[in-house]
N, C-alpha and C positions, 0 to 999 in steps of 0.2 A: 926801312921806312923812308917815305921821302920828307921833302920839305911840303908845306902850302901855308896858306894864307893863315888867319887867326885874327880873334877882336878881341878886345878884351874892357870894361866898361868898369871903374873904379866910380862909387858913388860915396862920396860923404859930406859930413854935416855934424852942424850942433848936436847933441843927444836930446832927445824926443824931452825927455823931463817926465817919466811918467812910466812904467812897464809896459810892456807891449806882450800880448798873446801871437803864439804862429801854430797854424796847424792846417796841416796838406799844403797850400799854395794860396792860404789865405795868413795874412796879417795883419791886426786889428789892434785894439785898446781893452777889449772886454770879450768876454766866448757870445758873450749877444750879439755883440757886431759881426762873429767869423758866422753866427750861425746864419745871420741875415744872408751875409753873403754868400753863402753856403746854400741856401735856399733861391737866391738869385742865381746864382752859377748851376742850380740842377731846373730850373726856370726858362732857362736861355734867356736871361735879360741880356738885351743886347743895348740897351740903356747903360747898363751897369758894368758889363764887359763885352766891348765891342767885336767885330768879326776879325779873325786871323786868317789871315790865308795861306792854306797850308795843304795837302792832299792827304794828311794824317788826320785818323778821325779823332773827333772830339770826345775827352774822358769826363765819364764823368766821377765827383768827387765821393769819395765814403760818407756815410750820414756819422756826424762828429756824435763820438757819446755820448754826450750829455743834451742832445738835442731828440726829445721825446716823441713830435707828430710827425 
């Protein structure tokens, strides 16, 4: 194996003060807010998540279980 490049991006901070929900590629406060999102992301809001450029297509997310329509 050779060598190459690499990045690597360390984020931190105070703690939220509060729990946080994560599920798929969403992370929120409440399953209401991931579902919002969740409904924006199979929506194509591009308000809400901008365009990436990439030549890979775009996934789309599982409908979270608890979200019924």
């Amino acid at each position: 194996m050779t060598g190459g490049e690499g990045r690597a991006l360390v984020v931190g901070g105070e703690p939220l003060g509060e729990p946080i929900q994560m599920w798929w590629n969403f992370v929120a406060r409440t399953k209401d807010e991931i579902a919002e999102a969740w409904r924006a992301w199979q929506s194509h809001d591009t308000d809400r998540f901008g365009p990436v450029p990439s030549d890979l297509p775009r996934i789309d997310a599982p409908r979270p279980m608890w979200v019924r329509d």
